[in-house]
C-alpha positions in Angstrom: 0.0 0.0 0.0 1.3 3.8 -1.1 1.7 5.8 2.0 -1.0 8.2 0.2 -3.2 5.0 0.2 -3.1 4.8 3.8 -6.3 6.0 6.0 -6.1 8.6 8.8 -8.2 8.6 11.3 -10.8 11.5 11.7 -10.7 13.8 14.8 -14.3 15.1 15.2 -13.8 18.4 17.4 -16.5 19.5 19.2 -17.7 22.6 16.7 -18.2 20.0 14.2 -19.8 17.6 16.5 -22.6 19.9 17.9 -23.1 21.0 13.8 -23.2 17.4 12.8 -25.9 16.3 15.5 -28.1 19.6 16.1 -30.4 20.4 12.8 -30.8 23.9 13.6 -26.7 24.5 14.3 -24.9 26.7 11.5 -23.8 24.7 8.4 -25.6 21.6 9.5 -26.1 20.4 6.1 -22.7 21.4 5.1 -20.8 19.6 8.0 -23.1 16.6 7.5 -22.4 16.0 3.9 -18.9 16.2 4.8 -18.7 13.8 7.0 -20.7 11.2 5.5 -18.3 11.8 2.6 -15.7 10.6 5.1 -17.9 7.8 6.4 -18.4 6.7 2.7 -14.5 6.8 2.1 -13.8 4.7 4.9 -11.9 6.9 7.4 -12.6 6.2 11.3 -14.2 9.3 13.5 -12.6 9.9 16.8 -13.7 12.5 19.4 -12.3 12.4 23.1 -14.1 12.6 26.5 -13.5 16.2 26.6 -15.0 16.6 23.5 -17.9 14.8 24.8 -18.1 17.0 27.8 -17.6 20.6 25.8 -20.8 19.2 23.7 -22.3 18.7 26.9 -21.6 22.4 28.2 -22.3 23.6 25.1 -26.0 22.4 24.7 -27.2 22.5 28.4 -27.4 26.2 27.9 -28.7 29.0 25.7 -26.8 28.8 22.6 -28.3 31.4 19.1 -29.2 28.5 17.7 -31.1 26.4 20.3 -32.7 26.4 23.6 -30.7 24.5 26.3 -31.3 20.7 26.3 -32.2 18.8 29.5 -29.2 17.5 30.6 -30.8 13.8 30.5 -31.1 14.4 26.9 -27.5 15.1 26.5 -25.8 12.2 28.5 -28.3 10.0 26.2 -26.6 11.6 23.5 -23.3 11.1 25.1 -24.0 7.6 25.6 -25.0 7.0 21.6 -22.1 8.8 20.7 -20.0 6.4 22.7 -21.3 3.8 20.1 -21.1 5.5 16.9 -17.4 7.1 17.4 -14.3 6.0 18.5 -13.5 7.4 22.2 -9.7 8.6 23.0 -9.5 8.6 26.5 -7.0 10.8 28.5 -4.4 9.4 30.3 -0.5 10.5 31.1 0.5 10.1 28.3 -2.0 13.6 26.8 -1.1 15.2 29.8 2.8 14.6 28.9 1.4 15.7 25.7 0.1 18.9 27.3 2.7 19.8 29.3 5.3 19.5 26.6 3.0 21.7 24.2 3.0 24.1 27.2 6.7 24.0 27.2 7.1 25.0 24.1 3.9 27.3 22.5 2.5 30.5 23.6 -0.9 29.8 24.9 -2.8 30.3 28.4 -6.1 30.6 29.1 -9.1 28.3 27.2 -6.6 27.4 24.6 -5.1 24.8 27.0 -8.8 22.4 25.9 -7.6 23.2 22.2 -4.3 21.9 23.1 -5.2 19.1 25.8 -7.0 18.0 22.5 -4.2 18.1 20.1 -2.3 16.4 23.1 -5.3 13.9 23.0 -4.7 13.3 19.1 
């Protein structure tokens, strides 16, 4: 097999996530039809448990698109989720990840999540 033949995995961040799964998010349509492209092409979707608890955060309140969801809604969600995706769980090895990502970029504040999930990838 060509290295260019070879299949990467999918990280679904949450942005993508909440527009794939709630009808009246911006670019539904557009985010869906992409990833059932990648569905179709055989690549594998990952998200991580902080993904699946920024989705959570996200839709238990007020967002311009949607009214906040009952939180039992939400963990069923979670819970289907947990069947339809692959799940990268954090361990020491991301927060390694992290901290040598905090080492060596500029960041602080709420772009540690963005890179506790690039540690995560």
């Amino acid at each position: 097999m060509a290295m260019t033949d070879v299949k990467q995995p999918v990280f679904i961040d949450t942005n993508v996530l909440i527009r794939l799964h709630v009808e009246t998010a911006p670019d539904h349509e557009l985010v869906r039809h992409a990833v059932k492209q990648l569905l179709t092409n055989g690549l594998e979707l990952w998200i991580s448990r902080q993904v699946l608890r920024e989705y959570s955060a996200v839709l238990t309140r007020e967002q311009p698109y949607t009214k906040p969801v009952a939180p039992p809604s939400v963990a069923a969600q979670i819970r289907l989720f947990e069947t339809r995706y692959r799940v990268a769980d954090e361990n020491a090895r991301v927060t390694a990840a992290l901290c040598g990502l905090m080492d060596t970029t500029l960041m602080g504040g709420k772009q540690i999540h963005d890179a506790n999930i690039v540690a995560t990838m």
